[in-house]
Every structure is written in structure tokens, then in C-alpha cells.
NUMI-629184 format. One record per residue (C-alpha): x, y, z. Coordinates in nm, 4 decimals, padded with zeros to 6 digits. Layout:
! NUMI-629184
<node <X; Y; Z>>
...
//
This chain:
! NUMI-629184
<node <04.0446; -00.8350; -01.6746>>
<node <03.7805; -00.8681; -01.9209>>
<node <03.4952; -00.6791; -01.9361>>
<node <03.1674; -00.8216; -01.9108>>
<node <02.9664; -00.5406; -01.9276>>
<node <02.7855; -00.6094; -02.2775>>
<node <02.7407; -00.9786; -02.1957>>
<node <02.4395; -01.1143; -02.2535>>
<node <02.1808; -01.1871; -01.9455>>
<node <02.0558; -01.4552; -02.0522>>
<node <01.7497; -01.6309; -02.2274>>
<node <01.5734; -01.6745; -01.9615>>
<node <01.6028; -01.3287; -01.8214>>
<node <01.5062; -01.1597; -02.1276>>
<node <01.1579; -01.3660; -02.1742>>
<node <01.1288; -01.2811; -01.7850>>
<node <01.1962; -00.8958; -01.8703>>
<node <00.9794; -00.9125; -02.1785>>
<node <00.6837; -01.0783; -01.9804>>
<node <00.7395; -00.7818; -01.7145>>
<node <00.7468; -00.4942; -01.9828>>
<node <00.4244; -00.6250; -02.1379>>
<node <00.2432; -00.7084; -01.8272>>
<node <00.3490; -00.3432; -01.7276>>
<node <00.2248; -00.2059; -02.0267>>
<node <-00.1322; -00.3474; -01.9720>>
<node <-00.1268; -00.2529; -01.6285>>
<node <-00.0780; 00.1754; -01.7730>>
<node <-00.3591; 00.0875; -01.9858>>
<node <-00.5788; -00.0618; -01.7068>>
<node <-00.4808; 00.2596; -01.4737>>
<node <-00.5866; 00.5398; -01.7693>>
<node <-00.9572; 00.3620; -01.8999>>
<node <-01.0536; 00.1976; -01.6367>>
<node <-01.0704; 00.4420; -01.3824>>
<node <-01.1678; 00.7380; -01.6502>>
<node <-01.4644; 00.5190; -01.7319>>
<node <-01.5277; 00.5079; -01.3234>>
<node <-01.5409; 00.8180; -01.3038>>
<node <-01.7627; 00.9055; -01.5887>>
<node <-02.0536; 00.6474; -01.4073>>
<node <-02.0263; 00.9328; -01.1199>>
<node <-01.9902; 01.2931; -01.2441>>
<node <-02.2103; 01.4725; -01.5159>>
<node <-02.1510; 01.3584; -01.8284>>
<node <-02.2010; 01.6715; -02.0281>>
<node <-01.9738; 01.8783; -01.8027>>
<node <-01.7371; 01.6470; -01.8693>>
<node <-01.7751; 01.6591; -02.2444>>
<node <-01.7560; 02.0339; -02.2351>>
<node <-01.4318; 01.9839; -02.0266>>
<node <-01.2627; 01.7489; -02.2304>>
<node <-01.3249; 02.0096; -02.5122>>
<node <-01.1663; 02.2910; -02.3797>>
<node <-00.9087; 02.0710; -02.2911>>
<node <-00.8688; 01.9993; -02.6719>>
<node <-00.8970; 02.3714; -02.8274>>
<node <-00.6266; 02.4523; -02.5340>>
<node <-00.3847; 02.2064; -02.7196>>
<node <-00.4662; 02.2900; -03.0677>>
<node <-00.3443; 02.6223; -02.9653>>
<node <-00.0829; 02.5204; -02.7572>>
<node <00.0505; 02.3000; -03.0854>>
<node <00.0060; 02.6113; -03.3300>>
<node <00.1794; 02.8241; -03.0937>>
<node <00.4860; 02.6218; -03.0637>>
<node <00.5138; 02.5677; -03.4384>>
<node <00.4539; 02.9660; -03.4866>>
<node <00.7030; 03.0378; -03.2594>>
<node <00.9682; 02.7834; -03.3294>>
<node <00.9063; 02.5794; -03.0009>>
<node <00.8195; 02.2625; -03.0916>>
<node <01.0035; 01.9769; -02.9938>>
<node <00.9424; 01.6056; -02.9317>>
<node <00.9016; 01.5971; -02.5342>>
<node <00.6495; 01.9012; -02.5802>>
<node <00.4731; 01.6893; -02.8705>>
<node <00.4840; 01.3490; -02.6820>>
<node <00.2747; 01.5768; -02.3520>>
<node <00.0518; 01.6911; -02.5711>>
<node <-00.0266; 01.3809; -02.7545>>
<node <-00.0420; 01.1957; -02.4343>>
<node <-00.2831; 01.4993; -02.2870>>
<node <-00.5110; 01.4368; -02.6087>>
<node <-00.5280; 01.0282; -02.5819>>
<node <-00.6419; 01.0771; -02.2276>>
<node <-00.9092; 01.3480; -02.3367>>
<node <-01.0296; 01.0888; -02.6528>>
<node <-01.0588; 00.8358; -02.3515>>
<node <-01.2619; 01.0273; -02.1670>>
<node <-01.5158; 01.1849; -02.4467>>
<node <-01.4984; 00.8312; -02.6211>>
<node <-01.6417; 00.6729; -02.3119>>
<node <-01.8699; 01.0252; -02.2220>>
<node <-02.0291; 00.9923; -02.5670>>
<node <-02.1271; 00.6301; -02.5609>>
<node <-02.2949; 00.6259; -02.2104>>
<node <-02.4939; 00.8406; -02.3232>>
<node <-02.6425; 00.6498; -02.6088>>
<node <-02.8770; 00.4172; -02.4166>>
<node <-03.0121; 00.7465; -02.2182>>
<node <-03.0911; 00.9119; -02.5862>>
<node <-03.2256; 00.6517; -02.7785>>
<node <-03.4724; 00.3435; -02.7353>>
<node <-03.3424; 00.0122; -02.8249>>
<node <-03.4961; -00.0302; -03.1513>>
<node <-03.3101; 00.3022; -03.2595>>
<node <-02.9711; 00.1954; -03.1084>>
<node <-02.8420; 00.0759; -03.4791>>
<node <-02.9620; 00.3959; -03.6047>>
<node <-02.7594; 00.5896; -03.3982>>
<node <-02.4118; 00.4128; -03.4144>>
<node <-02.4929; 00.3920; -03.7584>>
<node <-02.4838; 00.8049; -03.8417>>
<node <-02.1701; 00.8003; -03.5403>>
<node <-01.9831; 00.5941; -03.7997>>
<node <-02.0952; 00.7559; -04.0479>>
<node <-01.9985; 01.1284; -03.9171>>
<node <-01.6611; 00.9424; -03.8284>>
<node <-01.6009; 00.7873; -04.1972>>
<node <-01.6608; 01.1017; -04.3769>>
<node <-01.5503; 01.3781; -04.1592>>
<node <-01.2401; 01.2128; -04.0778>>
<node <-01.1807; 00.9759; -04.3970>>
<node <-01.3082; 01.1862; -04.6859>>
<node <-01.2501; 01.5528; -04.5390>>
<node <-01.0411; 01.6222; -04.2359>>
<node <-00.6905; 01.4396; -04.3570>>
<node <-00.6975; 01.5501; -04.7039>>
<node <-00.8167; 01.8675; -04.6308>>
<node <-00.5431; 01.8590; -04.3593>>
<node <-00.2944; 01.7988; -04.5817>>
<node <-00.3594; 02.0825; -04.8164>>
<node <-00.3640; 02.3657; -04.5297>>
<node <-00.0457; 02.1868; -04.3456>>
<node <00.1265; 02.2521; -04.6783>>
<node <00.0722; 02.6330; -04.7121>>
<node <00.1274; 02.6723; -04.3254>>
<node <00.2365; 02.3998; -04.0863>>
<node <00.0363; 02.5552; -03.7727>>
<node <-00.3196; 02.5925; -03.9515>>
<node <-00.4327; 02.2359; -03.9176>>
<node <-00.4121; 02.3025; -03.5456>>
<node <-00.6055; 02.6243; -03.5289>>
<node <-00.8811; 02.4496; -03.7065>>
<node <-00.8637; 02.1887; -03.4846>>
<node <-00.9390; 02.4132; -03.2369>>
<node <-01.2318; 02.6253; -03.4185>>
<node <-01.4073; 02.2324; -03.4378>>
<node <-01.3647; 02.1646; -03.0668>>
<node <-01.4951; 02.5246; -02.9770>>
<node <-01.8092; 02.4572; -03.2105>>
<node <-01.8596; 02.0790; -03.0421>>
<node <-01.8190; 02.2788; -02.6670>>
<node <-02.1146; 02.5345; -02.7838>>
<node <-02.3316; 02.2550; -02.9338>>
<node <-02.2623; 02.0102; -02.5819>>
<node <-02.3933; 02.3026; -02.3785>>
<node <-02.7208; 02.3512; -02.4913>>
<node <-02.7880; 01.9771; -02.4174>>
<node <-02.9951; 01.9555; -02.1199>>
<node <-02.7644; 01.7436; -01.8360>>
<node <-03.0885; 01.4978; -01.7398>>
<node <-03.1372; 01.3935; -02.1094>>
<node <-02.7736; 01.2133; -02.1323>>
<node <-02.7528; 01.0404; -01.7933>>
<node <-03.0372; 00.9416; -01.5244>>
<node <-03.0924; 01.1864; -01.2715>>
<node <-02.9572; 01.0459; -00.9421>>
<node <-03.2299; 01.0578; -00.6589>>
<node <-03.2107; 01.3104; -00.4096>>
<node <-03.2754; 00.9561; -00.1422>>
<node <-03.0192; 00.7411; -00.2912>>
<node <-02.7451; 00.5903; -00.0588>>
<node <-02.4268; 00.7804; -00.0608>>
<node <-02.2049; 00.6420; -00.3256>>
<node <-01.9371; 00.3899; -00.2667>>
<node <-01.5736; 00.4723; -00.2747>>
<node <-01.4189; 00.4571; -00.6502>>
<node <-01.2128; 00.1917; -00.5625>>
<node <-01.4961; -00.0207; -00.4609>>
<node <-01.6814; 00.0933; -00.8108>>
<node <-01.4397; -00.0075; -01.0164>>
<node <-01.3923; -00.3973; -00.8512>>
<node <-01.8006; -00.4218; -00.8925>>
<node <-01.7859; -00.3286; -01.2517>>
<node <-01.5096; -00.5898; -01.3183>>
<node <-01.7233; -00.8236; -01.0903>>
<node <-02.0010; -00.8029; -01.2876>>
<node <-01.8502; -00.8676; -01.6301>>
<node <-01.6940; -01.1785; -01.5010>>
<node <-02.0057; -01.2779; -01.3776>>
<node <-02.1646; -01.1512; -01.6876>>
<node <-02.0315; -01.4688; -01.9128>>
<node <-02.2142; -01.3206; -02.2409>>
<node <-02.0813; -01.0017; -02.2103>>
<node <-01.7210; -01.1280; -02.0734>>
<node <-01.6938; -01.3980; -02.3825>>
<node <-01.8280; -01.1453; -02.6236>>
<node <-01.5403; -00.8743; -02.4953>>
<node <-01.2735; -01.1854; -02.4901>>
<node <-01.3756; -01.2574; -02.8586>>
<node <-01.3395; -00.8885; -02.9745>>
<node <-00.9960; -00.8751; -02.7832>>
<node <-00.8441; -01.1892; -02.9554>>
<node <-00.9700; -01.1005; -03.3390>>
<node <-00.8545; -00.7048; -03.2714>>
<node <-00.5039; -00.8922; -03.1365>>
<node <-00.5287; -01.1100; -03.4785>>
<node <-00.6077; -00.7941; -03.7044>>
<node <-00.3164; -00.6009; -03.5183>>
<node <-00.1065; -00.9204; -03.6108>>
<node <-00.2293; -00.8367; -03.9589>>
<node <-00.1946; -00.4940; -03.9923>>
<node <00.1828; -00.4850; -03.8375>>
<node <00.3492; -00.4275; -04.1445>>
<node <00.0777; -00.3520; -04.3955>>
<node <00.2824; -00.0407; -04.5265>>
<node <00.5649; -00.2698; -04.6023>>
<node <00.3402; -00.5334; -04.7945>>
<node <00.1638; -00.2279; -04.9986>>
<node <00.5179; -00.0807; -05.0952>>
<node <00.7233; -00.3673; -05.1402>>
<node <00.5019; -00.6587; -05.2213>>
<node <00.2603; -00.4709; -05.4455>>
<node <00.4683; -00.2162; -05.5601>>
<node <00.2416; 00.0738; -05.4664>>
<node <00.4295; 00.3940; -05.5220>>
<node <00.4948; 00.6001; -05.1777>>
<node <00.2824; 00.8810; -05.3784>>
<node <-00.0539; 00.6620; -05.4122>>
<node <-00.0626; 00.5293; -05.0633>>
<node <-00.3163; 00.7481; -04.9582>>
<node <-00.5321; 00.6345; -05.2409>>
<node <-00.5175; 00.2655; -05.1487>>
<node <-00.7022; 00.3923; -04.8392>>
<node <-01.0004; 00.5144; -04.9885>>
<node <-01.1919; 00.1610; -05.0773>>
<node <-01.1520; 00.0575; -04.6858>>
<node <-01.2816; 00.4361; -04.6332>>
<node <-01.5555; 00.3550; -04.8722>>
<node <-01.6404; 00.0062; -04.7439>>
<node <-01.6850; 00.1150; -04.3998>>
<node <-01.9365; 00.3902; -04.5240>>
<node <-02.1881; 00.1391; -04.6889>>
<node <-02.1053; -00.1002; -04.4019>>
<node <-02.2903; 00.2292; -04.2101>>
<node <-02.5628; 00.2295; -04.4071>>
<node <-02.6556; -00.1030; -04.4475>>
<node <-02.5727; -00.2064; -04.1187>>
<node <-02.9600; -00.1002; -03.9412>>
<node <-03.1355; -00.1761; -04.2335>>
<node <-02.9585; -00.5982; -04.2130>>
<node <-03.0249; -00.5716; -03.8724>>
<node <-03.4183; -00.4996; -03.8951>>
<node <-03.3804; -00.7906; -04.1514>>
<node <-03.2065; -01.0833; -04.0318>>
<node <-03.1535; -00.9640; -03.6880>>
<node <-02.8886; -00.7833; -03.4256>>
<node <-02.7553; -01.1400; -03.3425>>
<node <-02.7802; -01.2934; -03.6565>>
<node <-02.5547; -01.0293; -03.8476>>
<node <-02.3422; -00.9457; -03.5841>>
<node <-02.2128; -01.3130; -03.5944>>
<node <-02.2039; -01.2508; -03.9660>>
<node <-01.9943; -00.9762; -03.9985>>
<node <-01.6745; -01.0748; -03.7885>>
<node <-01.5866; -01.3886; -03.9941>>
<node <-01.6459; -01.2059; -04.3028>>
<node <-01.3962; -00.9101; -04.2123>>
<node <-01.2017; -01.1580; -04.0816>>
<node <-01.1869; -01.3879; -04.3966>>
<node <-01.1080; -01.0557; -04.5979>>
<node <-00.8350; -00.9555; -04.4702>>
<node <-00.6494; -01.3303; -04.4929>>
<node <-00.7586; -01.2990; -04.8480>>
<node <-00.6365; -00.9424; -04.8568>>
<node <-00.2853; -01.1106; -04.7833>>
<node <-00.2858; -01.3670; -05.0608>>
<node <-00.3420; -01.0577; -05.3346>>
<node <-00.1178; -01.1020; -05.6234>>
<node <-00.1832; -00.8032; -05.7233>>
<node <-00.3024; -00.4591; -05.6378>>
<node <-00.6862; -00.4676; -05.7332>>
<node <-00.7408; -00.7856; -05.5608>>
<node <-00.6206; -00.6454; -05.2176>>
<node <-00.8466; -00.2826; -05.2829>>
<node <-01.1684; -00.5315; -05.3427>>
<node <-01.0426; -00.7071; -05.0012>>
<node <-01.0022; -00.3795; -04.8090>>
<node <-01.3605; -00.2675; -04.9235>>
<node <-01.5009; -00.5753; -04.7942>>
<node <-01.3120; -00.5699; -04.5089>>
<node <-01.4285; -00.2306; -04.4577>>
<node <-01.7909; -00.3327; -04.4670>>
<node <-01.8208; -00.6071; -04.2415>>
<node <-01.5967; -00.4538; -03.9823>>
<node <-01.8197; -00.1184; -03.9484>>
<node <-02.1340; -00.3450; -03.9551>>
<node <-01.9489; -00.5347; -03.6616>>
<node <-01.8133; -00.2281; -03.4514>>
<node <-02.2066; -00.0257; -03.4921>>
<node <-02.4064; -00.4157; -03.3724>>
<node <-02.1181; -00.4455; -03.0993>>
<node <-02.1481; -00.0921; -02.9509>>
<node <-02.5588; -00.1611; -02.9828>>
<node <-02.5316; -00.4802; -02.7941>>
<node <-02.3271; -00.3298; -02.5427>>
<node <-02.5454; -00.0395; -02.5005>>
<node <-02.8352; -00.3161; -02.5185>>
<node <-02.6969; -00.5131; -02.2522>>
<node <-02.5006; -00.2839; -01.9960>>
<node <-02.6745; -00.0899; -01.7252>>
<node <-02.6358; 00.2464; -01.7776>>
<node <-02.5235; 00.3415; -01.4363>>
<node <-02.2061; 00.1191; -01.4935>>
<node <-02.1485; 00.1617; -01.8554>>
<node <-01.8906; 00.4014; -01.7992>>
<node <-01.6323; 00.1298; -01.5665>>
<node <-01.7531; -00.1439; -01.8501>>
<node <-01.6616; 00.0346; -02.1366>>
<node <-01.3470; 00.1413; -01.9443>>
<node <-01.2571; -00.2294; -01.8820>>
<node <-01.3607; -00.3430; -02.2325>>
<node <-01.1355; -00.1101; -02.3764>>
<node <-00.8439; -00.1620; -02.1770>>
<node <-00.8645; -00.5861; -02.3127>>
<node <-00.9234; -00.4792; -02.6816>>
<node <-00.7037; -00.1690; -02.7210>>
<node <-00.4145; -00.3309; -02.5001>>
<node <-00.4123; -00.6844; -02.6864>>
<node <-00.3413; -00.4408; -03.0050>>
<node <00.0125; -00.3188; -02.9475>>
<node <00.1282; -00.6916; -02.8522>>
<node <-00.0081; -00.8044; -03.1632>>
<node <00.1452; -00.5482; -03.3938>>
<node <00.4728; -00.6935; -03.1639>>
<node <00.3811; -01.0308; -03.3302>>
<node <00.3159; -00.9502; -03.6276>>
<node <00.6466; -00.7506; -03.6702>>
<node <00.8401; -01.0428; -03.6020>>
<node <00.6355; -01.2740; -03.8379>>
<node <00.6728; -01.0301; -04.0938>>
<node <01.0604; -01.0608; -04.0994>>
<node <00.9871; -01.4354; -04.2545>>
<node <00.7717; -01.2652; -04.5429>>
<node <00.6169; -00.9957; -04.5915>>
<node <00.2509; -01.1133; -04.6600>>
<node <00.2830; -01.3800; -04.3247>>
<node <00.1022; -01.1264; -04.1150>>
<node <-00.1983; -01.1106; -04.3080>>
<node <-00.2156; -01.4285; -04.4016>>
<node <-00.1286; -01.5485; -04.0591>>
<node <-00.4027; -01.2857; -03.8573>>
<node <-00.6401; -01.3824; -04.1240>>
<node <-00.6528; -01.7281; -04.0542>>
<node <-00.6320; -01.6737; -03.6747>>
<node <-00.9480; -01.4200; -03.6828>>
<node <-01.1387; -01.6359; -03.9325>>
<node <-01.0859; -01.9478; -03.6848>>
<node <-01.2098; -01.7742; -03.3925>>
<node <-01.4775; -01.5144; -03.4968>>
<node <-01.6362; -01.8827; -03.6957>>
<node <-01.6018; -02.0916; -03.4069>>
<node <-01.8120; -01.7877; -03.2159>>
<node <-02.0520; -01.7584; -03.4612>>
<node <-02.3147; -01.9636; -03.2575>>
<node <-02.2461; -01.7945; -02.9618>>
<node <-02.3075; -01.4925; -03.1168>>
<node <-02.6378; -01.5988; -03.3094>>
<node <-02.7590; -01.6821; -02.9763>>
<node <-02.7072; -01.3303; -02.8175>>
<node <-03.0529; -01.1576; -02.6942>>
<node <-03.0471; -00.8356; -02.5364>>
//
């Protein structure tokens, strides 16, 4: 009797199981953010934030204290990790409803402008290099001064009065709905929203196309370029670097030409830099395309967080931003999937190929987006 065991299922089967992972996959992104941002439109923000930072000095010391003591292993790591993604989540979406409660709208640029700036240098230009060097002279230390941050960014939340980041609720208001019924009148209203819906659709299908392009950029720097293993880190800096005067210029274009005006800018530009980021010969073409890229895509992600804060009502940012997430960030993974598989025709296919794509549609949005007042 043979045995049939390793025979194949069948074509159709396997696009029917792959459909079924991915669809699953989405739906454990839709379950973390969406809800998480739900909740945030209910509860005080700045507890929250203080929360979510205790949860993150417990791990730092939780990490340290495995590595001290010989503990560590991958299921511990892949808990801990998956503890820490839910806390970024949550502070992500914490720190952004808050925004529009801080600042008036003419200052909205401003402020996303000095997040991504904070962001750029404190992560880019000091916290992995700097990382590096203590994780060298002992493996635990990067976590204990992960910690010492998040204890410093607990004290700092505190002494923020709770009224100033979200509108006090009135002591007559109607008793609040169930969650459940919050969360179906966020996604409600951005489908009926068809601005905000087609400008979150747009930023889902160019992050999908720059995940497509960014699949296998390692290979394409090492093998295409010839980058030694020993200089990648370098080739990071100019997209570091590009993103940091896309920071600064980014309010100052805006009071200029206009939110609208260089938000639809921006996206085809990053977009068109990273195609011609794929058709480098050689290695100082692609660092002038990553700086560029780097540019236009902070200018983009600082107007698109002001437009949102612009646009959404407060009181239901949190679900919105929840929802908006869950498109964007989950389209990512399935494009990286893509661009894998192109990538196993040529090496620079998945640039070129996402570059085109995201040129294509952030151009044939650019009126849609010229037209955007908020």
C-alpha cells in the first residue's frame, strides 16, 4: 500500500488555505488596534500612558533579568515582544489623541514636526548606536536603560494635568454605549467619511507598495551593490538624515504652499524615489534616493497625522486611529509576502516594481489630495 501521506492537496486548496491564513492574520490585527483604540476614546488617557509605561520598565527588567541569569529563551522573548507591541499600540494611539486637545490647528504641523523629530534623532542618531556599544560590553545593559527612559517618561506623564489631554466628559452626559457598539460607529463613520476612508485606502495601498519594495532591500544592498555586511548600518544614515530635514521643512512648506497642496506633493515624490532607488547602478545613486525618500516620506507621515488630527473628532480618534492602523500596518506584512516572491526573479524587481506601483497611485491621488480642507 502506498503511502499518501506527503501528497500534495492540491492547487486549489493551498490558494484556499493561503486566502484563510491571510484573512486570519488581518482579522488578529483588527482584534489588537481596533479595540485598544476603543478603549482609549473611553478611559483617561494619561493613566493609560503612565500604565503602558510601567508596563514597559517591567519588561526591560524582566529582559535584563533573564539574560543576567541565563534564562532567556525564545518563547520568553516572543511574550515579551508581543507584551511590548501591544503596549506601543496603546501609547502610539494614547499620544496622538491627545494632539488635537494640546494644540490649535495652525500649530498641528508644529507639533508632529518636533514628534518626528524626537523620533529621528533619539532613535536614529542615538539610541541604536549607542545601543550597540553598551550591548557589546554587557548584553543586559541596553535593557536596564530601557527601563531608566520609560521610568523618566512615567514621571514626566504624571505631572500632566488629565483635563489638558482629553475633554472632560460632562457630569450630564448619557451613559456610554457598550464597546461593541463604539467600535461599529467608529467604522461607520469612516465609511461614511469618503475623504477620510479614500485618504486611509490610499496610505494602505502605497505602505503595501513600499512593503513590496522594501522585502528584500538587505539582499539588494549586499548582493546587488556590494555593500559590505560591516557598512550596512552606514547606508542607513542618509534615509535617517532625509527624514530629519523632511521634519524641519515640513511646517514651514506647509505655511507656504499649503497642508493640501504638499501633502499631495510629498507621496509621489517618496514614491518616485524609491523606484529610482531600485534602478541604482551603483551605491551613491541609491544613498541620494534614500535621502530623498527620507524627506518626502516624513513630510507625508507629519501632514497625514495633522490632517487626521484636523479632521477626526476627538472623542473618536482613538477607534479611528485604531481602524486606520489596522488597514495600513496589516497591508504591510502581505506586501513584504509579495515582494519576497518577486524578488526571487531579481533582486532589484521589488523596488522597481513597488516604485512604480506607489508612483501610479499616490499621482493619480494627487488631486484628491490637493482638494483636502480640514
Amino acid at each position: 500500500m502506498s503511502d499518501k501521506s506527503n501528497e500534495s492537496l492540491g492547487t486549489t486548496f493551498n490558494k484556499i488555505w493561503s486566502a484563510a491564513m491571510i484573512s486570519k492574520f488581518a482579522d488578529g490585527l483588527a482584534m489588537a488596534a481596533i479595540p485598544l483604540g476603543a478603549l482609549l476614546d473611553r478611559v483617561n488617557r494619561r493613566l493609560s500612558m503612565i500604565f503602558v509605561q510601567a508596563t514597559r520598565v517591567g519588561i526591560g527588567i524582566a529582559l535584563a533579568s533573564l539574560i543576567i541569569s541565563g534564562q532567556m529563551n525564545l518563547v520568553a522573548l516572543m511574550i515579551l515582544t508581543f507584551i511590548f507591541g501591544i503596549s506601543e499600540v496603546v501609547y502610539d494611539t494614547a499620544t496622538q489623541s491627545t494632539i488635537p486637545s494640546l494644540l490649535k490647528g495652525s500649530q498641528l504641523e508644529r507639533g508632529n514636526s518636533r514628534l518626528q523629530i524626537a523620533d529621528t534623532i533619539m532613535q536614529s542618531f542615538i539610541g541604536i548606536p549607542l545601543g550597540a556599544v553598551i550591548f557589546v560590553s554587557a548584553a543586559y545593559s541596553p535593557f536596564l536603560g530601557l527601563a531608566a527612559c520609560y521610568v523618566a517618561a512615567m514621571i514626566l506623564i504624571s505631572t500632566i494635568p488629565s483635563n489638558s489631554m482629553q475633554p472632560p466628559r460632562a457630569a450630564d452626559a448619557p451613559k456610554r454605549a457598550p464597546l461593541k457598539t463604539e467600535i461599529k460607529e467608529g467604522l461607520v463613520y469612516l465609511w461614511q467619511h469618503k475623504v477620510l476612508f479614500r485618504l486611509v485606502m490610499t496610505t494602505g495601498a502605497v505602505g503595501f507598495c513600499y512593503a513590496i519594495g522594501q522585502a528584500t532591500l538587505v539582499l539588494f544592498l549586499l548582493d546587488h551593490l556590494k555593500v559590505k555586511e560591516v557598512e550596512y548600518g552606514l547606508v542607513m544614515i542618509p534615509l535617517a538624515l532625509g527624514a530629519l530635514f523632511g521634519a524641519f521643512l515640513s511646517p514651514k512648506l506647509s505655511a507656504r504652499f499649503g497642508r493640501a497642496q504638499t501633502l499631495a506633493i510629498s507621496l509621489p515624490l517618496s514614491s518616485f524615489s524609491l523606484l529610482v532607488g531600485g534602478l541604482a547602478p551603483n551605491i551613491t545613486w541609491y544613498l541620494i534616493a534614500s535621502f530623498v525618500h527620507g524627506l518626502f516620506i516624513a513630510q507625508w507621515n507629519i501632514l497625514l497625522m495633522s490632517t487626521y488630527h484636523a479632521m477626526i473628532p476627538n472623542e473618536i480618534f482613538g477607534r479611528i486611529h485604531g481602524t486606520r492602523r489596522t488597514i495600513v500596518w496589516g497591508l504591510m506584512p502581505i506586501g513584504g509576502l509579495v515582494g519576497g516572491f518577486i524578488g526571487r526573479v531579481d533582486i532589484t524587481l521589488p523596488l522597481i516594481v513597488g516604485g512604480i506601483a506607489g508612483t501610479l497611485i499616490a499621482a493619480s491621488s494627487y488631486q484628491f489630495m490637493k482638494s483636502i480642507r480640514t
